[in-house]
N, C-alpha and C positions, 0 to 999 in steps of 0.2 A: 504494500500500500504506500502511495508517495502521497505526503499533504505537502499542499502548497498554502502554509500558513497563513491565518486570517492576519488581517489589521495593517499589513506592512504603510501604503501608503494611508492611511489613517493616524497611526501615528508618528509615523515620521522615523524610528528607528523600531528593530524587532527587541520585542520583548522575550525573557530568556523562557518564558513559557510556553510561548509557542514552536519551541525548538524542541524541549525537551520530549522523548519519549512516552506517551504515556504510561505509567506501568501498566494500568488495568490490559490494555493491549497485550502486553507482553506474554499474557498469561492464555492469546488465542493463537496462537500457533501460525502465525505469519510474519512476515518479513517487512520492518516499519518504517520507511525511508522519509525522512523531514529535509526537505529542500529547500536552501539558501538561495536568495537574489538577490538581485538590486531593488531597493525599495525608494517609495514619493520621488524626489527630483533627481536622482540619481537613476532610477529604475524607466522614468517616463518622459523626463525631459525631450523635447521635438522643437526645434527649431527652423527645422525644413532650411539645415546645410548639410551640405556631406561631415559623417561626424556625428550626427545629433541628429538624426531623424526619427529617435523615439522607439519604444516599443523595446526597450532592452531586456524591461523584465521580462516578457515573455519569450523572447534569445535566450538569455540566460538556462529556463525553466526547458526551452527545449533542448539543450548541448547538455541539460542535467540528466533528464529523459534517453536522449544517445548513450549516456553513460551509462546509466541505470540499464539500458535494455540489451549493451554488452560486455557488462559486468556483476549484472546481480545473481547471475549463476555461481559465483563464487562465496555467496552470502548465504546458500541455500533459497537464493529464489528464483521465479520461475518469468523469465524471457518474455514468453508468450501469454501471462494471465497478470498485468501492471492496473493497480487500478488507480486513479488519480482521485484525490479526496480536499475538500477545503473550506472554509467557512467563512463566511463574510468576501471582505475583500477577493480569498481566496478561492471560492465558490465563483465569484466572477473572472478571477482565472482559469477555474477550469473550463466554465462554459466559452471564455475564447480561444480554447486550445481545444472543444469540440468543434469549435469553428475554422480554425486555423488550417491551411493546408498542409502544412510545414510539420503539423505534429500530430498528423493521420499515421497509423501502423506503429506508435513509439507508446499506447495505452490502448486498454481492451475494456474498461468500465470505469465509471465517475459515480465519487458522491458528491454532489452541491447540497449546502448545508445555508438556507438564508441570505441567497442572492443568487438573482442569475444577470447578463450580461445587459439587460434592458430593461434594469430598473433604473427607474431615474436619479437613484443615488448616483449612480455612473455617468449622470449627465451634465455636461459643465455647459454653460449658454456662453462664454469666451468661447476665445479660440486660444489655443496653446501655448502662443507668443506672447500675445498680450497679458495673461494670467503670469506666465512664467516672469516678464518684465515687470509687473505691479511686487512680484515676489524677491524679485530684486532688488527695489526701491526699498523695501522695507529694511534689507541685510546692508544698503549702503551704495548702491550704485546708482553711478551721475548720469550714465550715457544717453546714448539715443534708444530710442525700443525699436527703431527699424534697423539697428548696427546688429545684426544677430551673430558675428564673428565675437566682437566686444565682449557683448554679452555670453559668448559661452564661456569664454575666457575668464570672465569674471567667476561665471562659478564655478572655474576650472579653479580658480586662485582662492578663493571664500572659506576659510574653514568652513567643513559642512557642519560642526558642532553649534556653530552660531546662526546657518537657518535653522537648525532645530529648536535650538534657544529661543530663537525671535518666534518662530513658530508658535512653542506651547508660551510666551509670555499673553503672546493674542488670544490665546483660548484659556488663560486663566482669569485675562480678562474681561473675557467676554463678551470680546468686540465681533461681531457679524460680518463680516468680510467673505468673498468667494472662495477666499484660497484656503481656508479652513470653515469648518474640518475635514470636509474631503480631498483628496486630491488635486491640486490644482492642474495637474498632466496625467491624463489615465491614456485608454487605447487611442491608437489613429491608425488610420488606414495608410498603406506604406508601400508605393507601388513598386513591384519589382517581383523576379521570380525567387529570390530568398528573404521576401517577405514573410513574417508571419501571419499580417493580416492586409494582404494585398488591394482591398477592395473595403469600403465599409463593412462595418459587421451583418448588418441589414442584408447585403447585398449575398454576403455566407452562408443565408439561413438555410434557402432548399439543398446546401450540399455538407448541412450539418455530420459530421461522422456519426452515424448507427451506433453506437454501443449501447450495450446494457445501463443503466442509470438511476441512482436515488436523488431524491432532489426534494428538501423539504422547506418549512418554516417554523418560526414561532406563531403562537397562538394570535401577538400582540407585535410584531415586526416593527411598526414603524413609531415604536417608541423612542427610536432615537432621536428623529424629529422634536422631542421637546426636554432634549440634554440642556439648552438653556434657557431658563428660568425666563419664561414669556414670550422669546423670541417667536417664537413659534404662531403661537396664539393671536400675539400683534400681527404678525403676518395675515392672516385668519382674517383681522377687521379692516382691514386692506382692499377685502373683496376675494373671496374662492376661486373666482377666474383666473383672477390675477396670478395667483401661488401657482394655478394649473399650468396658464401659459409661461411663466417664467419655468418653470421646473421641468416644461416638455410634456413630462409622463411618454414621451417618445411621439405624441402624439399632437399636443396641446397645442404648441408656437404655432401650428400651422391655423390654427383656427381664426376667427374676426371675434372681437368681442364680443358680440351680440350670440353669434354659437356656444363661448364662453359661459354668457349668461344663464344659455338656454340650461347648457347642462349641471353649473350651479342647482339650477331651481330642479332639474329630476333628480341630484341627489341630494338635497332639502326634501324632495317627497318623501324621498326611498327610504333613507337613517333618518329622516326626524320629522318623518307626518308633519312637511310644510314650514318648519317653525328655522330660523334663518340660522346658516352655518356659523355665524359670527357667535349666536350663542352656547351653542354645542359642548358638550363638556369632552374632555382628556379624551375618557376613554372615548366614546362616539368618532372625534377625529382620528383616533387612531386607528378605527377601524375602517376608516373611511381613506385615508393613505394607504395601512397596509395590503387594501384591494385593489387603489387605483396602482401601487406599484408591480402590484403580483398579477394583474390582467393579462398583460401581453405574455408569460412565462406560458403558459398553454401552447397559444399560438407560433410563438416562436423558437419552444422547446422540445416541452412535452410530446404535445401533437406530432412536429415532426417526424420526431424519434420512434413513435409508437405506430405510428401511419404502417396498414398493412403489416401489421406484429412482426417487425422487421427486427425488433430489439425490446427487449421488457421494463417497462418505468415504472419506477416505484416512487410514490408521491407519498410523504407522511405529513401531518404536524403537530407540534411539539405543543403540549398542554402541560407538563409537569411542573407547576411550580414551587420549585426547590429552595433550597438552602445553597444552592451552587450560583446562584445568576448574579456574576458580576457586574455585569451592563446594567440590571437592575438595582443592583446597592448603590451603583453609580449616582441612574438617575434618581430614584431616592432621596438618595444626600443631592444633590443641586435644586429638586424639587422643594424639598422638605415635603416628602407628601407618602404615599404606598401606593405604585402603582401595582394594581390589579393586572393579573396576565404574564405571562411569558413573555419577556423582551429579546430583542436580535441577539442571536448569539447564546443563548440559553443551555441551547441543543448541544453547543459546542464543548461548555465548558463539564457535561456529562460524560461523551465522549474523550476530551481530552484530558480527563480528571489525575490530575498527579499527586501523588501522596506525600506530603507535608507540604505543600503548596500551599500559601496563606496560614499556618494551622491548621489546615483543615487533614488531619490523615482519617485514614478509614475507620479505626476506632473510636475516633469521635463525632464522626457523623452518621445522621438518623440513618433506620434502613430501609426508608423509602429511598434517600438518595443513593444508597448502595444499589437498589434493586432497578432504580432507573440507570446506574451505570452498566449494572452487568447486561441490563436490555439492548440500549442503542449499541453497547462494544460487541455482544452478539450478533444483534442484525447486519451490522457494518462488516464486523471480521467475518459472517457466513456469506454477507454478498460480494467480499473480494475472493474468495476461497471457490464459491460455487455460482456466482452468477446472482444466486437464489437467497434472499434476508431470511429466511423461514428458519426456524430452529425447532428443534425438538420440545423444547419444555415449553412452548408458546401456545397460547389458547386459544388463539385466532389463526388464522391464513390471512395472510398479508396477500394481497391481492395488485399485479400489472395491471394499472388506469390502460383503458384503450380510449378513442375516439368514441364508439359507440357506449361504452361499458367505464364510468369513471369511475375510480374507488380511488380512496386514500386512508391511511392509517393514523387512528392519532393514539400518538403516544402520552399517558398518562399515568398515576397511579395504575391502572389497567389498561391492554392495549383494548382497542376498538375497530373496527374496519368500517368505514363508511362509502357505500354504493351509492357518490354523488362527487362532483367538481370539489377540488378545496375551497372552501368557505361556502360553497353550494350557494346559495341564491343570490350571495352580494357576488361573487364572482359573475354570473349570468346578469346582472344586473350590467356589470361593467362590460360586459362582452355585447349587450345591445346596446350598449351605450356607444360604443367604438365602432359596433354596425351602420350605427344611426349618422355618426358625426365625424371618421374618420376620412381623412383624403389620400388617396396617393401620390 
């Protein structure tokens, strides 16, 4: 199993957690490979000169892959059964290396864990230059933003210790700026035949790679949306258009205001019998993001991959809420509040559960969170091993979502199987909604 560790450009350097092994892993009888890259302005930077055309992390990831797939026989692993696994950030890495032509035949299965490649987390409304130049300005440079030799120079010469400084000084303080907290340089399209993503990603989708795939969420995903205190909300009384059309949703920019409006007011019907989004509490909006972002994952995933039972998709999501959800204590403390729900990343930190991590080792924690780690490390370590999540001691049959036939799994205190879309009717909401109002 190779992860391509969550968070990298999020925060700006890797954290030693996401490198480590998990142990509970350890204990399933596969081979666990944690992959190093270049990460935020190191890993994405694009300048469009020779030198700097971007897309290094996912170069990296693939010459990691090369190696891995002729050398892991010497680890006791197996060449021909490589699965790629990753969360957050990471999870959007893999879905561009199912799209990638460049790293077709180097993996035989993927788990995405809480992002796929066309959520609008991933969408920056810059362009790569001018973002990368405003990120400049902050670290000390005079130049011009169309000298883009200067400019890489500059952060060829820049300790990178001091953008990461300036970095987290803006997000302790809690200034709203583009460039945090997500990336201000993620994918771009990169013409050439040793490209990784030669063409928009959009343009990859009908030659997405076939393989086998898990691909889930939190219950509550787009809690990270209100990490600061208001910001959020204020956005909100700005007008709901507005946040749509600025954020894309992949879809939105293209719309006129008035469209905008329209569909303001059908999801004022839908979540809140009429009554105006500006009011709407926490939770309500956040279930109202975490649909508009996970809408197009079907269509531009899912479906594909499933179309004609060409490969088997397994859809779950994550309801357990634990003693483990970091992103949740998080928000929390900047809240001062308990948010109700599974937050982004929840799933992960189950999976990737390390013992003495935080204090938390196995002996001191409940054993519902024990009983949720041995669950997702079994479904994950059966589905690199066989293709197949199902395990023996399981009460259910986890069931491949098709096109006719959707099911998904939600993971809880108990598993469940549900013979319906994930989120089921807000999903089908959003999906007429995209019928009604999308362009090409």
């Amino acid at each position: 199993m190779v992860n391509l560790h969550p968070g990298g450009h999020f925060h700006g350097s890797p954290d030693p957690w996401y490198y480590g092994a998990p142990d509970y892993i350890m204990h399933k009888d596969v081979v666990y490979v944690c992959v190093g890259h270049r990460l935020y302005l190191l890993g994405n930077l694009n300048l469009h000169i020779k030198g700097c055309s971007g897309n290094q992390v996912l170069k990296d990831i693939i010459l990691s892959l090369q190696w891995i797939k002729n050398n892991i026989c010497s680890f006791g692993g197996d060449p021909q059964n490589i699965t790629l696994m990753g969360s957050s950030s990471g999870a959007g890495l893999v879905h561009l290396l199912l799209l990638s032509p460049l790293a077709k035949g180097l993996y035989h299965k993927a788990i995405m864990m809480g992002m796929h490649n066309f959520n609008p987390v991933l969408v920056i409304s810059s362009d790569h230059v001018s973002t990368a130049y405003d990120l400049a300005v902050l670290t000390g440079y005079d130049g011009e933003p169309d000298n883009h030799k200067k400019l890489l120079n500059f952060f060829k010469s820049v300790d990178y210790d001091r953008i990461l400084m300036i970095r987290r000084e803006q997000l302790l303080r809690n200034v709203e700026i583009e460039v945090y907290p997500v990336s201000p340089i993620f994918v771009n399209s990169e013409p050439g035949e040793n490209s990784p993503i030669p063409v928009s990603p959009e343009k990859l989708i009908p030659s997405t790679n076939r393989v086998p795939i898990i691909i889930g969420f939190c219950e509550k995903e787009a809690c990270m949306a209100f990490m600061k205190q208001g910001v959020f909300k204020k956005a909100i009384g700005t007008g709901f258009y507005k946040v749509l059309q600025h954020n894309s949703w992949g879809w939105g920019a293209a719309l006129n205001e008035d469209e905008l409006r329209q569909i303001q007011k059908e999801v004022e019907t839908f979540y809140l019998a009429g009554e105006s989004i500006e009011n709407a509490s926490q939770t309500v909006l956040c279930d109202i993001l975490t649909d508009a972002a996970l809408s197009d994952v079907y269509r531009s995933l899912i479906n594909i991959i499933s179309e004609n039972d060409l490969s088997p998709v397994y859809v779950y999501n994550f309801h357990f809420d634990g003693k483990l959800d970091g992103f949740k204590a998080m928000i929390n403390a900047r809240l001062q509040t308990e948010v109700k729900g599974t937050c982004h990343a929840a799933d992960y930190a189950y999976w990737a559960y390390i013992d003495d991590f935080a204090g938390k080792t196995m002996a001191n924690i409940r054993s519902k969170e024990r009983q949720t780690i041995e669950t997702i490390t079994s479904l994950f370590t059966n589905f690199a091993k066989t293709s197949n999540p199902n395990y023996k001691e399981m009460a259910v049959e986890w069931k491949p979502t098709t096109i006719q036939h959707p099911s998904h799994l939600v993971i809880d205190e108990s598993l469940q199987v549900k013979d319906e879309l994930l989120n089921g009717e807000r999903m089908q909401f959003w999906h007429r909604l995209k019928d009604k109002f999308k362009k090409n």
